[in-house]
C-alpha positions as CSV (number, residue, x, y, z in Angstrom):
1,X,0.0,0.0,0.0
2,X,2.9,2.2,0.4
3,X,4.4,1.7,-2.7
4,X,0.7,2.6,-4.2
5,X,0.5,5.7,-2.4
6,X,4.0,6.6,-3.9
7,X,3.5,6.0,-7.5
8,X,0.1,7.9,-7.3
9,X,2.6,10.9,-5.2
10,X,4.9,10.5,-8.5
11,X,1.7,10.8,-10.6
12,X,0.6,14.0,-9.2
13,X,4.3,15.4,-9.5
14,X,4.4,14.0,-13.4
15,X,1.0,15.8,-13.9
16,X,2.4,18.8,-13.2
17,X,5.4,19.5,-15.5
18,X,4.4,22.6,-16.4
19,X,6.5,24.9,-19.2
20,X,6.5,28.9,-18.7
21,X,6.2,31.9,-21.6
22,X,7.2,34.9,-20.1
23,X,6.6,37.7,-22.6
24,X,7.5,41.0,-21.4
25,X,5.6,43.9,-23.4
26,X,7.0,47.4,-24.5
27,X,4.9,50.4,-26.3
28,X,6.2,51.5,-29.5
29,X,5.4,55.1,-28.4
30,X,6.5,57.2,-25.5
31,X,4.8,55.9,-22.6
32,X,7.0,53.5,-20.3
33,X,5.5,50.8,-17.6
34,X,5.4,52.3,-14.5
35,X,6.5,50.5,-11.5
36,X,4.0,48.0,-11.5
37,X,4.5,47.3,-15.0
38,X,1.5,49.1,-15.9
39,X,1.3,51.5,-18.8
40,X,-0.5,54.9,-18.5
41,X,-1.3,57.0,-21.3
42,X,-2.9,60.4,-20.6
43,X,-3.8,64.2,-21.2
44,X,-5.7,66.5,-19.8
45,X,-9.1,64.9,-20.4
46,X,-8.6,61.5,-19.4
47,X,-6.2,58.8,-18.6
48,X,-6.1,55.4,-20.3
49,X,-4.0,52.3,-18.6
50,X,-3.3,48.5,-19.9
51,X,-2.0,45.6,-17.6
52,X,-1.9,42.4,-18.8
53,X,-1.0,40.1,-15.9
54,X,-3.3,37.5,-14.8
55,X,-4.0,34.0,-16.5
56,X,-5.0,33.5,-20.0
57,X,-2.5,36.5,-21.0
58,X,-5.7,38.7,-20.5
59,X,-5.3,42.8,-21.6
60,X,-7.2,45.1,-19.3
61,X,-7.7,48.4,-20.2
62,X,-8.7,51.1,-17.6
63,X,-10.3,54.5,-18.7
64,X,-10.1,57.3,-16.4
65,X,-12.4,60.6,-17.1
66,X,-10.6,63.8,-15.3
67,X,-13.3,66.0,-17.1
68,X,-16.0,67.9,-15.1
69,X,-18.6,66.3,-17.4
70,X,-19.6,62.2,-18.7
71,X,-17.4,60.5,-21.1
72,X,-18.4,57.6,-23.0
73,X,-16.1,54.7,-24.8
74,X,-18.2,53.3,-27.3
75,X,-16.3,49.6,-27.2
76,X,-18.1,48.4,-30.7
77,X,-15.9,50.6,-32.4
78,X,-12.5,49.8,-30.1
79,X,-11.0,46.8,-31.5
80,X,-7.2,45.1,-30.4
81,X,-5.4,44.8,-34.1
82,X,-2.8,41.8,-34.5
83,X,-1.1,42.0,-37.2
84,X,-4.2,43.2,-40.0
85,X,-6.6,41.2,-38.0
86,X,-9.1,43.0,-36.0
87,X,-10.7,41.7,-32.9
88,X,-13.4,43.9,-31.1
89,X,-13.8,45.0,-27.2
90,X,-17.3,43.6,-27.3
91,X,-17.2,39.3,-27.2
92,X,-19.9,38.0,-29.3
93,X,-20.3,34.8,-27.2
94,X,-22.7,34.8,-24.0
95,X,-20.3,34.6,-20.5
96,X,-21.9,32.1,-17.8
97,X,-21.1,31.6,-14.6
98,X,-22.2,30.0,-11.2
99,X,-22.0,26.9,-9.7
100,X,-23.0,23.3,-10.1
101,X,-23.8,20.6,-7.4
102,X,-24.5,17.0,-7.9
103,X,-25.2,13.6,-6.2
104,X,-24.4,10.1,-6.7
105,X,-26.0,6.5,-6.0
106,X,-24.8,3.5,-7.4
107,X,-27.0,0.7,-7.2
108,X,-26.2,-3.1,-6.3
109,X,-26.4,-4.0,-10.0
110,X,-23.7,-1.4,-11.3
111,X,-26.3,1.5,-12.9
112,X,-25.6,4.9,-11.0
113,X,-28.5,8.1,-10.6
114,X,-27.5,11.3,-11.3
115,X,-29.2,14.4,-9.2
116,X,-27.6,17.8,-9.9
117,X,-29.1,21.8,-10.3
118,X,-27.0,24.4,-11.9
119,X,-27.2,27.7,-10.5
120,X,-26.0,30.5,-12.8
121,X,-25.3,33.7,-14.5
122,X,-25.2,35.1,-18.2
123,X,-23.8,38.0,-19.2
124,X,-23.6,40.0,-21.9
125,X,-20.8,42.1,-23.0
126,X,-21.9,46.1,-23.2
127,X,-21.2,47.7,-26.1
128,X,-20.9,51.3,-24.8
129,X,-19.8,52.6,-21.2
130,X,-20.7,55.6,-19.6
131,X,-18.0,57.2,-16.9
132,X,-19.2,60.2,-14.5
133,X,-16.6,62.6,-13.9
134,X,-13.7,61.8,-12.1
135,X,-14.4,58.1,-12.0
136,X,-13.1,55.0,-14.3
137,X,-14.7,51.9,-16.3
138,X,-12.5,48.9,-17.1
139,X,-12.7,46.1,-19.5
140,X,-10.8,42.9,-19.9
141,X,-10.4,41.1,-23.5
142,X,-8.8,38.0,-23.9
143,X,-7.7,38.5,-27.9
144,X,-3.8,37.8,-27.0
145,X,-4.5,34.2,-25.4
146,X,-5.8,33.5,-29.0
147,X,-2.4,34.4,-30.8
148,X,0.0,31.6,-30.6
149,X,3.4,32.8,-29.4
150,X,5.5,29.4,-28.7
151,X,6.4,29.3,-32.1
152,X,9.7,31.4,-31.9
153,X,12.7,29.4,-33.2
154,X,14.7,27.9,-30.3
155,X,17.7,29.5,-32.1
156,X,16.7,33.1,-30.7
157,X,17.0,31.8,-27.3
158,X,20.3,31.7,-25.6
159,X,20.8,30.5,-22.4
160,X,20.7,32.9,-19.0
161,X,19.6,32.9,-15.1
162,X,17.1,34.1,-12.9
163,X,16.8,33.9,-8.8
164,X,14.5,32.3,-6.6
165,X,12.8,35.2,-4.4
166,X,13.3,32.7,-1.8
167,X,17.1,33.3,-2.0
168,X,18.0,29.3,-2.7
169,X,19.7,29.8,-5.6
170,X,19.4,30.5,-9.6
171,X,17.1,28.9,-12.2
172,X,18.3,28.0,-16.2
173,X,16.2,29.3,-18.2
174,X,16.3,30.4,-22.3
175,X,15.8,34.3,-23.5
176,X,15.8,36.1,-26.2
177,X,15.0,40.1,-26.7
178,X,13.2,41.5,-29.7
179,X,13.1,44.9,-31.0
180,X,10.4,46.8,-32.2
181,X,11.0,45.7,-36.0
182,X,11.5,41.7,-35.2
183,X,9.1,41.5,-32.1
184,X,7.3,38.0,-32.9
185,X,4.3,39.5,-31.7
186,X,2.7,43.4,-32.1
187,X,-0.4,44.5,-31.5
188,X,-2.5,47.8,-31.1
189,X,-4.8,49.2,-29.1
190,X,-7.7,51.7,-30.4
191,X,-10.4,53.0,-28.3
192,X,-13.2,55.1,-29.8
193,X,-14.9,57.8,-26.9
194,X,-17.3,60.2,-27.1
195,X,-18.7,63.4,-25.4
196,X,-22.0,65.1,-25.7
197,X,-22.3,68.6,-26.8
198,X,-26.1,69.7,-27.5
199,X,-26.9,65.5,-27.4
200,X,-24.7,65.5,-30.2
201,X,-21.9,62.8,-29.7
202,X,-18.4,64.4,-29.9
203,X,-16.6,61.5,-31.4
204,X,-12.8,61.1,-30.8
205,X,-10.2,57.7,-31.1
206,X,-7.1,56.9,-29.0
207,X,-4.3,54.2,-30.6
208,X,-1.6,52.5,-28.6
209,X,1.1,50.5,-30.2
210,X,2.8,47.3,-28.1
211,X,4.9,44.7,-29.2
212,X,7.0,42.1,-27.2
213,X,10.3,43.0,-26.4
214,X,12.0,40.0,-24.6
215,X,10.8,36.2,-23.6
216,X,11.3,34.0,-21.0
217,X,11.1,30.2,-21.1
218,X,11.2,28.5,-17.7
219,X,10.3,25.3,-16.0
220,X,10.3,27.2,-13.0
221,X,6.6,28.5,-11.5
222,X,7.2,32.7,-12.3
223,X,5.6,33.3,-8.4
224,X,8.8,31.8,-7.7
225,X,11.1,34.2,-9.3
226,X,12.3,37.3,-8.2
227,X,11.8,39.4,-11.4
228,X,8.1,37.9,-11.7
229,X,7.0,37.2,-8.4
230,X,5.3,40.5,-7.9
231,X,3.1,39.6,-11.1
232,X,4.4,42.6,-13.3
233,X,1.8,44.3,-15.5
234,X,4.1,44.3,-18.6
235,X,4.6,40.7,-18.8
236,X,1.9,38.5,-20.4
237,X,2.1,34.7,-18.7
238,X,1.5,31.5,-21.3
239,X,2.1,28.0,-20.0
240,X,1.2,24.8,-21.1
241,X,1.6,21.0,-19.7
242,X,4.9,19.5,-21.2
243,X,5.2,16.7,-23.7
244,X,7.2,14.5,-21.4
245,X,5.1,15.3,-18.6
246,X,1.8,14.2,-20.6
247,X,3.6,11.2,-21.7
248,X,4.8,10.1,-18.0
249,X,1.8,10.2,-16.6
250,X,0.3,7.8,-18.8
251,X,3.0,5.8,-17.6
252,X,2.6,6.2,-14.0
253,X,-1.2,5.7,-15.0
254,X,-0.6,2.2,-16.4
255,X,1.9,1.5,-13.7
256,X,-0.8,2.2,-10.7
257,X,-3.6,0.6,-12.4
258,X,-1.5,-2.8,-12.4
259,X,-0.8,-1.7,-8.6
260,X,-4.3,-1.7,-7.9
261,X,-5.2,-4.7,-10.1
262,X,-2.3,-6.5,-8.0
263,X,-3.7,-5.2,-4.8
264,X,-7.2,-6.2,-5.2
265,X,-6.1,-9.7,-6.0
266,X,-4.1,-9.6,-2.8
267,X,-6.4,-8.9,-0.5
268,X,-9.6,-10.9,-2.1
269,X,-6.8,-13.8,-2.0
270,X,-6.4,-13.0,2.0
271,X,-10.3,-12.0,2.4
272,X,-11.0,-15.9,1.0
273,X,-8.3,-17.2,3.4
């Protein structure tokens, strides 16, 4: 029984062989992250910021009004432009959320019975946004998780070192910087807002420029790392489930179903004794 509860410990460890994509991003124009890592772009009227930390390499964009009177972003006609492809701020698909809850009775003759309810939430994306003065609206889109950015050459990469924020030592990992004319990936922002003058809509646009400037790759969890630890808003996170771990845990899953086959045979053999 040890032995079983081993190989199932080496399972769960197998599972979880987990390869990083740190991306860090950079704007082509003036504005530089801040300490956080978050970039903010502003005038007199209003001040527009863009994180991107989080799972799923998400972008959030934060609109700030500093006028005396309402501003609106009319997020139909905002899009996030990869390469020439256009993606709007507005998801066409319906978001639900809640929970589920279920129960279970399996009969003497094998057949189980399902009871469950689902208790949940739709929601549909706005397409405009009104912001009172001196107040903010934000909106998450997550168009980036939808570009694949793994497929850099390994040649690019060179090898280089990063700490443990624990202070136990260095990691190996592989990096390679881009500039703004070889970035793998680069992307723009433009946000359409509006004020009213006589209930006539003012109309006015906003375009950011980004691009990645440098990767990461890393076995090592980035909440373990000292640069990343602090969950940077310039750095966009991908990871994915390794092809050896995927393969050794089909191992390990063959291994501990002959475990329990043997084990089952043991003890009905003992039981019968």
């Amino acid at each position: 029984m040890k032995k079983l509860f081993l190989l199932f410990g080496a399972v769960a460890m197998l599972s979880s062989c987990t390869s990083y994509l740190l991306s860090t991003v950079s704007s082509s124009g003036s504005a530089q992250p801040d300490s956080t890592g978050t970039f903010n772009l502003e005038n007199d009227s209003l001040r527009i910021s863009y994180s991107f930390t989080g799972d799923n390499a998400p972008m959030h964009v934060d609109v700030y009004n500093k006028l005396n009177e309402p501003l609106y972003v009319n997020w139909q006609r905002s899009a996030v432009i990869v390469g020439d492809k256009s993606y709007s701020f507005v998801d066409d698909e319906v978001k639900i959320t809640g929970e589920t809850s279920s129960s279970s009775t399996r009969y003497y003759h094998g057949s189980t019975y399902t009871d469950g309810n689902i208790n949940a939430t739709a929601k549909l994306s706005k397409e405009e946004s009104f912001i009172p003065p001196k107040s903010k609206v934000s909106r998450t889109t997550y168009t980036l998780n939808q570009v694949e950015m793994y497929k850099v050459p390994d040649s690019l990469f060179k090898k280089s070192a990063l700490n443990y924020n624990d202070g136990t030592g260095i990691v190996h990992v592989k990096e390679a910087g881009f500039s703004a004319a070889n970035s793998p990936l680069k992307f723009r922002s433009y946000l359409t807002l509006y004020t009213l003058k006589g209930n006539q809509p003012q109309m006015f646009a906003y375009q950011h420029e980004f691009f990645v400037s440098g990767m990461i790759r890393t076995g090592a969890n980035p909440s373990a790392l000292t640069d990343y630890a602090a969950k940077p808003g310039n750095v966009i996170y991908n990871s994915r489930t390794t092809g050896f771990g995927k393969a050794m845990v089909g191992v390990a899953l063959v291994g501990a179903t002959g475990a329990l086959v043997a084990t089952d045979a043991a003890l009905t053999e003992k039981n019968h004794k």
